[in-house]
N, C-alpha and C positions, 0 to 999 in steps of 0.2 A: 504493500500500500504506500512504503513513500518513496518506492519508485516513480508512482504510478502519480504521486502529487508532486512530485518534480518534473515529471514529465508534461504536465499540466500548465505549471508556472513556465517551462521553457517556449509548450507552444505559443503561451498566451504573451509569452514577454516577443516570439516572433512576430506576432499579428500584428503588434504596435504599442505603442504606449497610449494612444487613446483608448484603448479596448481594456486595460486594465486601469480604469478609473470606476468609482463605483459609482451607483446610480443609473439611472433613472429607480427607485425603489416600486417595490409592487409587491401586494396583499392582497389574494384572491381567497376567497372560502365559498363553499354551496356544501350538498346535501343529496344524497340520492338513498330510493325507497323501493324495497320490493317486496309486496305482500303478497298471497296467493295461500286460498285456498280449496276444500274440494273432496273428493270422496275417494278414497283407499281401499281396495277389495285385494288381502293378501295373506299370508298365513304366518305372519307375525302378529298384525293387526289390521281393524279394518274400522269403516266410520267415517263419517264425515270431522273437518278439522281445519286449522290453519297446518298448511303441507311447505311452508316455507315465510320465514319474515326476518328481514334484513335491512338494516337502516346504517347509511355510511358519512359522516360526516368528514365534508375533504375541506382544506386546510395546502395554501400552495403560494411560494412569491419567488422574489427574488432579489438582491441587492447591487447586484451588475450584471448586465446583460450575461455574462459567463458566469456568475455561480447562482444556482438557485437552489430551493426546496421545494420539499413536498411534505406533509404530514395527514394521514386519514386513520381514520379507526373504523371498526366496523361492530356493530349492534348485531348479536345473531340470536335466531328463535330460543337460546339456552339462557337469553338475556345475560351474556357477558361479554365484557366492553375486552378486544383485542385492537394490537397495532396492526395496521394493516398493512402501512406504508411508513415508513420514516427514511427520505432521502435525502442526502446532500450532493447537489450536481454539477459537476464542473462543466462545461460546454463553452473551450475557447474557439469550437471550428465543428465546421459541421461534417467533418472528416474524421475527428477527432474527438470524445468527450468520457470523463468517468462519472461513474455514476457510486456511491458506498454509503449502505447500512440495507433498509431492509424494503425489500422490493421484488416482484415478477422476475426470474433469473429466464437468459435466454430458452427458450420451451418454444413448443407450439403455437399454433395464428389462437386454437382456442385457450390457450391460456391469456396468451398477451391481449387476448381482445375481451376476457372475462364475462361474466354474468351479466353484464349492463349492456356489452355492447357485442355481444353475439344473435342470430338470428332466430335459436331455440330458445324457450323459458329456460330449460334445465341444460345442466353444468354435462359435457359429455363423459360423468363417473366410469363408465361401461369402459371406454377404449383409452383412455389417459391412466398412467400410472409413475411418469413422474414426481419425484421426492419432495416433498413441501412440511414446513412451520404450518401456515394456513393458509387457506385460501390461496394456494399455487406461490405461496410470496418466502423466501427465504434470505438468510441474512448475507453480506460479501460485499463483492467490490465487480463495477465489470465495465470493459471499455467497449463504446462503441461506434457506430460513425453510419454517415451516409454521402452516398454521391448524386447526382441531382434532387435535390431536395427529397430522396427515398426510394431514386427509381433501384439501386442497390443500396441494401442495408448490412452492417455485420456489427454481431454483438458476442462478446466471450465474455466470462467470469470465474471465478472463483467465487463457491457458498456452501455454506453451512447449515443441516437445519437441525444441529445437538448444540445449542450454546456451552453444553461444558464439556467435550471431546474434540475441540475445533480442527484441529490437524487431521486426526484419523477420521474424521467425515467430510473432507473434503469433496468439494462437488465440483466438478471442471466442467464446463458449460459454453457450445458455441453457437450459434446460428447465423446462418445466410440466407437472403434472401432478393430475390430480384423481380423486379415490375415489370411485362411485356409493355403495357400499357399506361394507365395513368400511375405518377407515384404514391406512396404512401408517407409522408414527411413523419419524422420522431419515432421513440424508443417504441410506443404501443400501437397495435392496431385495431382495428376492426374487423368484425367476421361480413357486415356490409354497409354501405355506405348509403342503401336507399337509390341508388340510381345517380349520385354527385359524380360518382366515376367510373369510368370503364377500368375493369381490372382484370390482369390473367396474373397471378402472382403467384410462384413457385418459391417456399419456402424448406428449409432442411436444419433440424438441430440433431445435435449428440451431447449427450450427457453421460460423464464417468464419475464414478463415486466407491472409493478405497475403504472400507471400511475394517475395524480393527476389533474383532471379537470374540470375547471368551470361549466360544465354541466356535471356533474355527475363523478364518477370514471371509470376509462378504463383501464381494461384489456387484453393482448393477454398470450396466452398458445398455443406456437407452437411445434410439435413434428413432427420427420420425420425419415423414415427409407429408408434407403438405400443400393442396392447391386452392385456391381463391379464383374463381369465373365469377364477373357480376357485368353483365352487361343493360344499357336503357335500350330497350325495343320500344322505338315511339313513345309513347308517356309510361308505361307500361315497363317493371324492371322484372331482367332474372338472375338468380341465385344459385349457384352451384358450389357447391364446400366439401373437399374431404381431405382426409387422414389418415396415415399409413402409420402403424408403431411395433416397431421389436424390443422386447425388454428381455436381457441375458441377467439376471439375478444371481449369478455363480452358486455360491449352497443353500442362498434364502430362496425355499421354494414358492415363498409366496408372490414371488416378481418374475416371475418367466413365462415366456410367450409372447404371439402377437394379436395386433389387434387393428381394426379399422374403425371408422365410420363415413357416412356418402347423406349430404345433405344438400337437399332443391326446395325452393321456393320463389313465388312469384306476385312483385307487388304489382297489384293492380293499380293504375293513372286515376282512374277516375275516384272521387270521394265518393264515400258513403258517407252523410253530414260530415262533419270537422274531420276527419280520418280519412285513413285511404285501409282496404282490405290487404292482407297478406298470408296466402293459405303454403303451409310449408310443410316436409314429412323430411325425417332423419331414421337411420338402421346407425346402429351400432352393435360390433360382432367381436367378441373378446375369445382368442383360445388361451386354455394354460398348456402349456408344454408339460408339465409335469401331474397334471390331472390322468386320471385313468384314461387311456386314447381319447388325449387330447381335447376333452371337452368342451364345449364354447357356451358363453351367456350369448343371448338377443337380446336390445331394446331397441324397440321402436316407436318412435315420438311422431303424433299429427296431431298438429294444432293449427290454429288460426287468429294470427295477431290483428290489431287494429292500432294502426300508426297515427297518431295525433301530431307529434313533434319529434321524426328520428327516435334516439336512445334515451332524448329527454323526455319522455310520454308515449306511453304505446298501455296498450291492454294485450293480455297473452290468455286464449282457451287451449289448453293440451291435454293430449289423452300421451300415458304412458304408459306401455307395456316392456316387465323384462321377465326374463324366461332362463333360470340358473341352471347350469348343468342338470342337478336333481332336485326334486322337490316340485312344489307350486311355484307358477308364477305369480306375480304382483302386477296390479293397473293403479293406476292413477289421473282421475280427472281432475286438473286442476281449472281455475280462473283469475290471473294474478294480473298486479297491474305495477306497473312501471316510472317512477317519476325523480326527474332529476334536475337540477338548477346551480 
C-alpha cells in the first residue's frame, strides 16, 4: 500500500501542479430502499411475509478533484446496521487510480452492478460464489484505470475478507473488460442502462485466494466470463445478460464446480401512465463437481418490472423458482418496489 500511495503522489505530481491543489470541495449524501414482499411455498417454510427489506444510506465527496470518498451503510431485514462501503480514492488520471478500504473487489458485471442496478429483483445467489465480508464488498487496496472514458477498463487488487488472518486470506483479484460499442465511464457498472446506450461488453475476472488451514491448505481459483447486449430498437429496448463461472475450491468441497446464468428482457417505448413496462425471464444453472454425479440446482426468475425513473424508481412482480439437487423445490412470488435519490 505505500507503494501504491507513492505511486499516486508521482502520477499526480506528473499531471501538474494545478491538479494537486485542493478544492473545489463536495458533499453528496441520498438514500436508496428496497422492500418487497409476497408469498413463499417451500419446505422450510411457507406464508405470506416481507421476502426482502433493505435501506442504504450513501454518504460521498471529495476534497480535490483527485482524492475522494465514499461512505454507505446498509439496513438489512435482520435490522443491523453494516459498513457497506468505506473508500478512500485517489484518481490522479483516468489511466491510472487507487482505490483502499472496503469496497466491491474486481468480480463480475452482476456484482459490480449490484441489487439497485441490475435488471432482476433478486441477487443471482444460484450461479455466483465469489468470497465476500457482505454484500459482495471486501476489504484491500486495488488499482485501476480506463481508456476512452471506459471503452477499456482494468481493475486488480488485493483483499481480505478474515480481518484477523490478513496474509493467509489473501484474495488476488483482476478484471478486464472492453466496450464494442458505447463506453461505460468509472469503477461500477450496470446490468442496463434503459436504452441510454448501445452496449456489447465483454467482460472476464479471476480471482485467487491462499488460504492457511488447520486441516489442510484451501484453495479457491474463481474465473468468470461475462456479456452485456442492450440495444434501442426504435423506442423500444432489448436486454441480453449472461455469465459463465468455474470455481476450483482445492479440498473445501463446498466451492467447486461450475455455473451459469442467461438473462433477456424487453423494455417497452410506450408508457403505461408514468412508467414504461419491462417483462424479463432469467435461468440460472449451478453444478457441484463434487456432488454425487454432478448434480445441479435450477432457478428460474419471470417477472415484470415497471420503470418510473431508471434505478431511481421502478416497481418489480417476480415469481421465483429453485429446484436443489434433492429435496423440494421453493417458489417465490414477490412485489417489491424500488427507490433511490
Amino acid at each position: 500500500m505505500r507503494l501504491s500511495a507513492l505511486a499516486v503522489l508521482l502520477a499526480a505530481s506528473a499531471a501538474g501542479a494545478d491538479e494537486l491543489t485542493l478544492g473545489p470541495k463536495v458533499l453528496a449524501y441520498g438514500v436508496g430502499l428496497r422492500v418487497a414482499g409476497g408469498y413463499t411455498d417451500g419446505p422450510a417454510a411457507s406464508g405470506l411475509g416481507v421476502t426482502s427489506l433493505d435501506v442504504r444510506p450513501y454518504i460521498s465527496g471529495q476534497i480535490a478533484p483527485w482524492m475522494k470518498f465514499s461512505g454507505n451503510l446498509d439496513l438489512g431485514g435482520d435490522s443491523r446496521i453494516r459498513v457497506l462501503d468505506a473508500v478512500a480514492q485517489f484518481e490522479p488520471a483516468e489511466i491510472f487510480n487507487v482505490w483502499l478500504g472496503r469496497f466491491l473487489p474486481p468480480t463480475d458485471r452482476a456484482n459490480l452492478s449490484g441489487p439497485y442496478y441490475q435488471n432482476a429483483w433478486n441477487y443471482p445467489t444460484t450461479a455466483n460464489g465469489f468470497p465476500s465480508i457482505y454484500a459482495g464488498r471486501a476489504d484491500g487496496a486495488a488499482v485501476w484505470g480506463q481508456v476512452n472514458k471506459g471503452q477499456f477498463k482494468y481493475q486488480a487488487g488485493v483483499f481480505t475478507v478474515d480481518p484477523v488472518v490478513l496474509a493467509a486470506q489473501a484474495i488476488y483479484a483482476l478484471r478486464l473488460v472492453y466496450n464494442f460499442l458505447d463506453p461505460e465511464p468509472g469503477y461500477y457498472n450496470s446490468s442496463t442502462y434503459y436504452g441510454s446506450k448501445d452496449l456489447l461488453a465483454l467482460g472476464g475476472t479471476l480471482q485467487y485466494k491462499k488460504t492457511a488451514d488447520p486441516a489442510g491448505e484451501k484453495k479457491l481459483l474463481g474465473a468468470e466470463l461475462d456479456l452485456l447486449f442492450e440495444k434501442k430498437l426504435a423506442a423500444d429496448v432489448l436486454t441480453v445478460e449472461g455469465a459463465y463461472y468455474n470455481f476450483n475450491g482445492g479440498n473445501d468441497a463446498g466451492n467447486q464446480g461450475w455455473s451459469f446464468f442467461a438473462l433477456a428482457s424487453w423494455l417497452f417505448g410506450a408508457k403505461a401512465g408514468p412508467g414504461r413496462l419491462q417483462p424479463m425471464a432469467r435461468l440460472q444453472h449451478a453444478v457441484s463437481s463434487t456432488a454425487a454425479g454432478g448434480s445441479a440446482t435450477n432457478t428460474v426468475d419471470g417477472g415484470l418490472n415497471y420503470i418510473l425513473d431508471g434505478h431511481n424508481a421502478r416497481v418489480g412482480l417476480v415469481v421465483q423458482n429453485t429446484s436443489p439437487p434433492a429435496g423440494s423445490s421453493t417458489t417465490t412470488v414477490q412485489l417489491g418496489i424500488q427507490i433511490q435519490e
